[in-house]
N, C-alpha and C positions, 0 to 999 in steps of 0.2 A: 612902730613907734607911736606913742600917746600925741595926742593934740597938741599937749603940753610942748609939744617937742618942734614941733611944723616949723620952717623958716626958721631955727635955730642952727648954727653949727654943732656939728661935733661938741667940741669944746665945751661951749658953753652948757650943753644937756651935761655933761661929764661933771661941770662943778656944780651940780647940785647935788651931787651926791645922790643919784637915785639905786634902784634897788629893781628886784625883780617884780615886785610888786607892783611900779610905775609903767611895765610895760603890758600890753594885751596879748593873748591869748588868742590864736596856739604863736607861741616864737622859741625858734630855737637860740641855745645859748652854746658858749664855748667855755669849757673851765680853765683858768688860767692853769691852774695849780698842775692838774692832768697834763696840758699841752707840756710844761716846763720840765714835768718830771717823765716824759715821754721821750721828748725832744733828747735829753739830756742820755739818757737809759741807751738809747739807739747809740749815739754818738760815742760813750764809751766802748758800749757791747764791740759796733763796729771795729775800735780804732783798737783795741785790746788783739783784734784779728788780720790786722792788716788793709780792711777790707775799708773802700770808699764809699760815700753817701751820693748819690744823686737821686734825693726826694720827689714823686712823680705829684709834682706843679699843680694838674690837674685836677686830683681831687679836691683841692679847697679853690684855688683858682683867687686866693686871699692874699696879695704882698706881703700883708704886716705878718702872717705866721710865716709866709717865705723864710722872712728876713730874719726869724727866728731860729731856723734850719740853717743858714746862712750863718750866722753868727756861731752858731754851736759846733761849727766845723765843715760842714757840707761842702763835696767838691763843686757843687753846681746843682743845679736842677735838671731833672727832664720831664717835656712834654711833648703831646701826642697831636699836635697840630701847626702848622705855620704860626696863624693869628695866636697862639697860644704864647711863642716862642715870641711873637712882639710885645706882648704884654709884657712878659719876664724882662725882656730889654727896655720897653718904657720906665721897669720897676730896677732899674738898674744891676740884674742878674749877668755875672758876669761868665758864668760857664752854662751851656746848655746842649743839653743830649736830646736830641729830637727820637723817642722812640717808635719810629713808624717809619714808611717809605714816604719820601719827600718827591710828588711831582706833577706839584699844581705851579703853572708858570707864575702866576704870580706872584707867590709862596718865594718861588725860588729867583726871582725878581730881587723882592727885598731882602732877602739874604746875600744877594751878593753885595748889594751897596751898603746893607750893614755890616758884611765880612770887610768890607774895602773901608770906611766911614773908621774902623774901629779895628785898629791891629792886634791890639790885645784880647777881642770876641772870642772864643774856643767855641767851635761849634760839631758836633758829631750827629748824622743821620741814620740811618739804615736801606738795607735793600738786600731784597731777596731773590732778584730773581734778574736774568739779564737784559732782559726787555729794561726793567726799571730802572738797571745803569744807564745804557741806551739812552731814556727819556731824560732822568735827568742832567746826564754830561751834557746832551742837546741843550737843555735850556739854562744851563751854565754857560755856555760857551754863546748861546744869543743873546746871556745879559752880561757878558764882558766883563766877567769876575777875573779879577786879578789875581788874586787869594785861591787855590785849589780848597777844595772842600772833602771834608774827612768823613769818610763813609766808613761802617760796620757790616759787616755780613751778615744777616739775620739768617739764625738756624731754625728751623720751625720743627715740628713732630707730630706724626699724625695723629687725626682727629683736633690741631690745634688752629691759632690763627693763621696769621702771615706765619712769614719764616719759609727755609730753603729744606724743604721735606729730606733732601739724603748727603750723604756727605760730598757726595760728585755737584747735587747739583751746587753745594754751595763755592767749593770749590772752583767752580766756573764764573760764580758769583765774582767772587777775587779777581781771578783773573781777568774778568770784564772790568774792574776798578781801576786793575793797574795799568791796561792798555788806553782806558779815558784819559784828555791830556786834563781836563779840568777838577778829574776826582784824585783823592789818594784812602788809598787800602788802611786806615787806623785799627780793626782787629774783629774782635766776633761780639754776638749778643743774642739774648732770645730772652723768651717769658714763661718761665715753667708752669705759670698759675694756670694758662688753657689745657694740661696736661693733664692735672687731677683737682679734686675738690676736697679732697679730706688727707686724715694720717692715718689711712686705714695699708699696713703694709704693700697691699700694692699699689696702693698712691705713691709712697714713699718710694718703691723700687721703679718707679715707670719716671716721677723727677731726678733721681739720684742719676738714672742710665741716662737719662737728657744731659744732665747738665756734666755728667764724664764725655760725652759728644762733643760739646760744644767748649771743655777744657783741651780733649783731644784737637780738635780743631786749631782752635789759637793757638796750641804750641805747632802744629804744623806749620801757621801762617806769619809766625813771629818773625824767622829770619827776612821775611821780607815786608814787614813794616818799618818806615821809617821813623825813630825814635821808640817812646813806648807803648806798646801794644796795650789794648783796652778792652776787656772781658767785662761786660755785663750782663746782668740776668735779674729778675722782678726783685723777690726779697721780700714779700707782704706775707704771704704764708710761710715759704719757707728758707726762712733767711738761715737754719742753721745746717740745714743742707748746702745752699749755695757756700756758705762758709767751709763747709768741710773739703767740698768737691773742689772749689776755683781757690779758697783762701790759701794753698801752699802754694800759689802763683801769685802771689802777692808781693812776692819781694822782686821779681822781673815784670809783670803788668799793673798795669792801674785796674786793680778788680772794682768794678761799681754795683753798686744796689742800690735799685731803683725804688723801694718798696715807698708810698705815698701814704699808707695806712699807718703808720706808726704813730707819726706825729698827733693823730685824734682817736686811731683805735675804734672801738663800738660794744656794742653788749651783745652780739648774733656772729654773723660769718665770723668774723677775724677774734672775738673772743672764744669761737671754739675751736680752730684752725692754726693760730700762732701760736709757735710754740712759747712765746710771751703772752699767751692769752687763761682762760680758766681751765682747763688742762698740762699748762706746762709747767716744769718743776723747775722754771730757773726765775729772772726777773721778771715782774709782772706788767704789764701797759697797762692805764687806768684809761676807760670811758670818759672821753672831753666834752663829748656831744650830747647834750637831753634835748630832746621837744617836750614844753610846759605846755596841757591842754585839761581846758577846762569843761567839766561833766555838765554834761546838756540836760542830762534826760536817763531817768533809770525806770524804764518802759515795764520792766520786767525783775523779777527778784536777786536772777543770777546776771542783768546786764546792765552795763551802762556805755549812755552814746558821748564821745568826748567830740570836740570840735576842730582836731586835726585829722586828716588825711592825708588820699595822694598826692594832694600838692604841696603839701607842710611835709611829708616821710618819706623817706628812702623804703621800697618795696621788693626791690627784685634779687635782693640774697638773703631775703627771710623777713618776717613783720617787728615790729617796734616791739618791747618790752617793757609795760608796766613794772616802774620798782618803785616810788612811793609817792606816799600823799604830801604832797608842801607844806611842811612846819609838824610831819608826825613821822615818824618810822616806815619801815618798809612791811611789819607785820599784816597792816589791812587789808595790804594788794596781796599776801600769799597763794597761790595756785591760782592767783589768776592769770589772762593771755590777751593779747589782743588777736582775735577769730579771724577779723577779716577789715578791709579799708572800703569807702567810696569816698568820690573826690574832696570832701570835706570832710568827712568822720570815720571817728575807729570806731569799732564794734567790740569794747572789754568785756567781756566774758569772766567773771565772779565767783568765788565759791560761794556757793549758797551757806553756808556756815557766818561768812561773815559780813558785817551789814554797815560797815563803820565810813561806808564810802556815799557820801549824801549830793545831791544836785549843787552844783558849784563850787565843790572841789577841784584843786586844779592836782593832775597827777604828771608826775616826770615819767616820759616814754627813752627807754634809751635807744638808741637806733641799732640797725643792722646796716655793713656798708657802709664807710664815710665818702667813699669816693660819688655816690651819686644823692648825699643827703645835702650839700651846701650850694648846689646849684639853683637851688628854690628860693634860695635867700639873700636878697641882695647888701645887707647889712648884717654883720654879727656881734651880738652882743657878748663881749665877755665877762664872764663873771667871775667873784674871787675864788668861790667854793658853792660847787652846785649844791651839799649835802648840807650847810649851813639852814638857819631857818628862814634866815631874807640874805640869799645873795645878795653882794654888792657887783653895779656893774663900776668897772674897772676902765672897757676901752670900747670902741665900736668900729671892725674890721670887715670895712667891703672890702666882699668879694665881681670879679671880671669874668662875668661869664656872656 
């Protein structure tokens, strides 16, 4: 935020009407328009399938887009930690899916006084393994929860995360739930995305056999949950897979997807990977996320040094993507890449053809990855329309990390 800004509210920076101009460089932005028509896209896609929404929390770790997902239908949220899961509650979420094994005693402390505090809370865990039941029925039963707590069977597959590698062991899984007096068995879950990385046929066939596992499963385990059984599985790559496999059990379970990617998208992994992304032939998800970074230094013919880095850019499922120069087209940055990061600067890489890129230009990098791009940033700015010539900022959305 500019000086201008210091000891102001919110609010008040808002009614001046400022622009992208007024803020410094490098800062990421969020586009309104992208998030809206993102948001929107997912929630029909979904609901045209039967299929429920629980948005994973964590990638923006942002309320006010929450509450956006919320609003557009979303059964709840899930997230991948305790402290995560009180945030959500702070921020007035009233369904949440904890995707992980719950059992840090303190974690499971204030869950039961916010399960007890709050009748209406819906809360769903995970557990893999029986040791894990084990741990947490124990420390259920020493924080005198009232409320039984509704655990998932996490199915895992090799070479993956968590999860209960074979179908015995999961199975055992269960029946360690139903014999806990403080836990109850609510259905199965897993995350096909540690399974494969791409749509390259045998990715496709090695998610597809997972996720007929872990359908087979939950129809095993159905007779013996009480009320409605709950199937979930990630959804960020490939949500029209999980749709094929779990979605004609949609009209007996509550199927959820989890996919947190949607709602901001990117220009790398998940633009090449979704089948909503620049490969797929159906509805397309637009890039919400740019970092603005202004040219240092052109050392050399084909390079120039811009003033983001690893601490302003998501790096670890591919490098940022120059696409254009602020107030011109995307033609000047053609064939160019960004090579490589250090902790404050890219290193753009040029075609030498073209020369139109001059020392303090500021250039839009679109990200790879949104789930580990908004942790850097503790404010975000939205704007009306990133591809305009001077966005307008619109709102200013911290994030809780």
């Amino acid at each position: 935020m500019p000086p201008s800004a210091w000891g102001r509210t919110p609010a008040a920076f808002l009614a001046g009407g400022p622009t992208l101009s007024d803020l410094a460089t490098p800062v990421l932005t969020v586009d309104d328009g992208a998030v809206g028509a993102n948001t929107a896209l997912l929630a029909a896609w979904a609901a045209s399938r039967g299929l429920g929404l629980a948005p994973h929390g964590k990638t923006s770790m942002a309320p006010a887009l929450w509450r956006r997902l919320l609003d557009a239908g979303a059964w709840g949220l899930t997230l991948a930690t305790p402290w995560q899961v009180q945030v959500a509650r702070a921020a007035g979420v009233p369904r949440v899916l904890l995707a992980n094994e719950l059992l840090d005693p303190v974690g499971i402390d204030w869950l039961c006084r916010e399960l007890d505090r709050d009748p209406g809370f819906v809360f769903l865990c995970w557990a893999d393994g029986v040791e894990a039941v084990a741990l947490l029925a124990d420390a259920v039963r020493a924080a005198g929860c009232s409320r039984r707590v509704d655990v998932l069977v996490e199915l895992g597959g090799a070479g993956g995360r968590t999860g209960a590698r074979t179908l015995d062991d999961a199975r055992a899984v269960a029946a360690a739930i139903e014999r806990s007096r403080g836990l109850r068995l609510a259905g199965v879950a897993g995350y096909e995305g540690a399974l494969a990385h791409d749509r390259s046929d045998t990715a496709l066939a090695t998610v597809r056999g997972y996720l007929e596992r872990m359908r087979d499963l939950a129809r095993e385990l159905a007779p013996r949950i009480e009320g409605r059984p709950v199937m979930s599985a990630g959804g960020s790559a490939y949500p029209d897979l999980v749709a094929a496999v779990l979605g004609p059990d949609a009209a007996d379970a509550t199927v959820l997807l989890r996919s947190g990617a949607y709602q901001l998208h990117d220009s790398g992994f998940y633009a090449r990977i979704s089948p909503f992304g620049d490969g797929g032939d159906g509805p397309r998800l637009r890039p919400a996320l740019h970092v603005w970074s202004r040219v240092l230094s052109r050392p050399e013919p084909d390079l120039a040094i811009l003033d983001a880095g690893r601490r302003d850019l998501p790096f670890d499922e591919g490098l940022p993507v120059a696409e254009r120069i602020r107030g011109r087209d995307a033609a000047a940055l053609a064939g160019s890449r960004i090579e490589r990061l250090n902790d404050q600067h890219a290193f753009l890489r040029l075609d030498p053809a073209r020369t139109g890129l001059a020392v303090g230009d500021v250039v839009r990098l679109g990200i790879s990855h949104p789930c580990t791009a908004l942790d850097k940033w503790r404010l975000l700015p939205v704007v009306d329309d990133a591809d305009a010539a001077e966005p307008r900022i619109l709102d200013l959305a911290p994030t809780v990390f």
